[in-house]
C-alpha positions as CSV (number, residue, x, y, z in Angstrom):
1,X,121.4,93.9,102.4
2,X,119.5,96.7,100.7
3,X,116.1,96.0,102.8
4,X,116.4,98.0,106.0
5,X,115.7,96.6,109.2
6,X,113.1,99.4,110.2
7,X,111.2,97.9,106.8
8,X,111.9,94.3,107.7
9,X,110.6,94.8,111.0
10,X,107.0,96.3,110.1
11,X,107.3,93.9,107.5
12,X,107.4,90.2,109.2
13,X,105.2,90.1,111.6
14,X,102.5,90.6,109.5
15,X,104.1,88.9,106.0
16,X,105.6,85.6,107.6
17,X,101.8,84.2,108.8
18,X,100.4,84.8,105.4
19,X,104.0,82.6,104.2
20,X,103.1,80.1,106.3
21,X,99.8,79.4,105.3
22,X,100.2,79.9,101.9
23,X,103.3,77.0,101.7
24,X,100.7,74.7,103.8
25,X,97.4,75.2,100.9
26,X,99.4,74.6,98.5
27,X,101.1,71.3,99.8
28,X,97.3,70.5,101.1
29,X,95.7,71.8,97.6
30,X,97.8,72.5,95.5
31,X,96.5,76.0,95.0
32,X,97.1,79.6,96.9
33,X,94.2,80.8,97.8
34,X,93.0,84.8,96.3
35,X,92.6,85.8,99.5
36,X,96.0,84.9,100.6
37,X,97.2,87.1,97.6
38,X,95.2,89.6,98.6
39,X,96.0,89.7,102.2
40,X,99.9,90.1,101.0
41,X,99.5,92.8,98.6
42,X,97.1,94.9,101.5
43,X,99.3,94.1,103.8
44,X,102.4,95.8,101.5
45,X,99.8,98.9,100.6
46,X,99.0,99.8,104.0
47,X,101.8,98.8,106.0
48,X,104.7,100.2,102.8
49,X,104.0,103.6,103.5
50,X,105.0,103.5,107.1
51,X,107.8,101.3,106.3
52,X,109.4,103.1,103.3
53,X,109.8,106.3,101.3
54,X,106.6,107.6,100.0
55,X,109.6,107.0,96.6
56,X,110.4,103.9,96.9
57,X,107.1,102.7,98.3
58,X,105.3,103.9,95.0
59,X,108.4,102.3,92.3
60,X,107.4,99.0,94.5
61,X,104.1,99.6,93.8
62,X,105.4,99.6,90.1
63,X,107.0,96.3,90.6
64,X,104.0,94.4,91.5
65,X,102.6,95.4,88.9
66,X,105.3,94.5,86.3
67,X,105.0,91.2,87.9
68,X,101.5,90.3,88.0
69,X,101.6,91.4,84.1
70,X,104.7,89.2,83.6
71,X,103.2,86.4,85.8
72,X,100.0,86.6,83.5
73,X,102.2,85.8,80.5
74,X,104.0,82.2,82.0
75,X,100.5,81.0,83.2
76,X,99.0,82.0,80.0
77,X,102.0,80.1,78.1
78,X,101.5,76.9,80.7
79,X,104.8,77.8,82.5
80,X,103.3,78.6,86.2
81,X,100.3,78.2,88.1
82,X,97.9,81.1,88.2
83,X,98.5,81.1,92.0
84,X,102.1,81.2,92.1
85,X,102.2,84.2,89.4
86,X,99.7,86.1,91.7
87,X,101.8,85.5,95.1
88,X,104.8,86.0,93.0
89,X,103.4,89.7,92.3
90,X,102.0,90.6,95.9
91,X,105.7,89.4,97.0
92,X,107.4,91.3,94.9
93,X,107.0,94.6,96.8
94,X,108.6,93.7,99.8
95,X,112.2,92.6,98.2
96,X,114.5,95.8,98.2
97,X,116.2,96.2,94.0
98,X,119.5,95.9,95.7
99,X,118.8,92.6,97.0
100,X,117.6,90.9,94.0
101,X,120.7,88.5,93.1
102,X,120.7,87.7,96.6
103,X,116.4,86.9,96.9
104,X,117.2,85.3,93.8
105,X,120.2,83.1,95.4
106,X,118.0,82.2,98.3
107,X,114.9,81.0,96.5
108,X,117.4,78.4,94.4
109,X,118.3,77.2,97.7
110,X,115.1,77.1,99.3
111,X,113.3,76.1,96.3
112,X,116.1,72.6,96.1
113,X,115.6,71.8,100.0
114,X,111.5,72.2,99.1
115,X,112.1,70.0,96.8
116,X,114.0,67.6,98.4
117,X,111.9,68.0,101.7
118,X,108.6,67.5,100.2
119,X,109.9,64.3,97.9
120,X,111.4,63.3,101.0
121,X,108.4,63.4,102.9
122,X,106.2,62.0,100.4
123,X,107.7,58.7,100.5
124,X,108.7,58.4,104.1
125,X,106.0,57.6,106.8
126,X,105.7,61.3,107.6
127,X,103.7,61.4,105.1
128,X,100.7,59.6,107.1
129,X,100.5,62.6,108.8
130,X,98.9,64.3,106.1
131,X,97.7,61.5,103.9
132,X,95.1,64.1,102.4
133,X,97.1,66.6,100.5
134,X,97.0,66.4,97.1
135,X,100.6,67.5,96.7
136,X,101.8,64.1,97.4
137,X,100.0,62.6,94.5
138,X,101.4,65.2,92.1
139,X,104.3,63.8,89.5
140,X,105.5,66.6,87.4
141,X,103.8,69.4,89.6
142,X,105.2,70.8,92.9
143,X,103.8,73.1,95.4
144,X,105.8,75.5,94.4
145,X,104.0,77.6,97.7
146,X,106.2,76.0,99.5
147,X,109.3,78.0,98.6
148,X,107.7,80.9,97.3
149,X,106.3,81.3,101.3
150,X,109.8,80.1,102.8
151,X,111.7,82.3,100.3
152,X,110.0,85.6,101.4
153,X,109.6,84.7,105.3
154,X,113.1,83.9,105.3
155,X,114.6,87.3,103.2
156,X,112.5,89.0,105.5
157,X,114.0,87.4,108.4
158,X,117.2,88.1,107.1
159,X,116.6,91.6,106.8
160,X,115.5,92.5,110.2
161,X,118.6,90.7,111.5
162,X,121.4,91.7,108.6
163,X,119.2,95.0,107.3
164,X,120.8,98.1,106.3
């Protein structure tokens, strides 16, 4: 992995929270929240500098923005909810270049066992234990929070265990 464990470290405590609860408002709401967003990107401009090169901490800077722009484009065009595009950005910061085939690899897989998981759950009687989220009454949308939040919690778990 191109992430280094020093980075990964400073990183998760502070990342995987925000995760969390940004997978469980969007399975409750279907929405993730601004401040949420927010908190991530703050998180990434304060903690960044102590956890990378002043370099590579400012071509990550770079790369959020490139994604919030890009992001703008596939909500504007109907292909992704505003919130996703906007967690999408404040997560992009934290993935190390190197590791993009293999952030990309893991959100396929996490995004199919969301998918599955959530479906799963929405016709099983696990579902009474959150008969109020709007998530389960979505057909073609899916909270797609979910893996977004798992996706980053888990690369950054990976990197403080397997980091360079």
């Amino acid at each position: 992995m191109s992430i280094t464990v020093y980075a990964a470290l400073w990183f998760l405590p502070f990342v995987v929270p925000l995760c969390l609860y940004a997978a469980y408002t969007d399975m409750a709401t279907m929405k993730i929240t601004n401040p949420t967003v927010l908190c991530l990107a703050a998180v990434f401009l304060v903690i960044g500098p102590i956890a990378l090169p002043f370099e590579t901490y400012l071509w990550h800077i770079a790369g959020m923005v490139i994604a919030l722009l890009i992001g703008i484009v596939l909500n504007a065009a109907g292909a992704m909810g505003a919130g996703d595009a906007k967690f999408i950005a404040a997560a992009v910061p934290f993935i190390a270049l190197g590791d993009l085939r293999l952030v990309m690899a893991l959100f396929m897989a996490t995004l199919l066992a969301a998918a599955v998981t959530h479906r799963g759950a929405k016709y099983s009687p696990m579902r009474k234990l959150a008969p109020q989220w709007t998530s389960w009454d979505q057909n073609k949308k899916f909270p797609m929070g979910l893996a977004l939040g798992t996706s980053l919690a888990f690369y950054l778990i990976l990197g403080a265990l397997f980091g360079a």
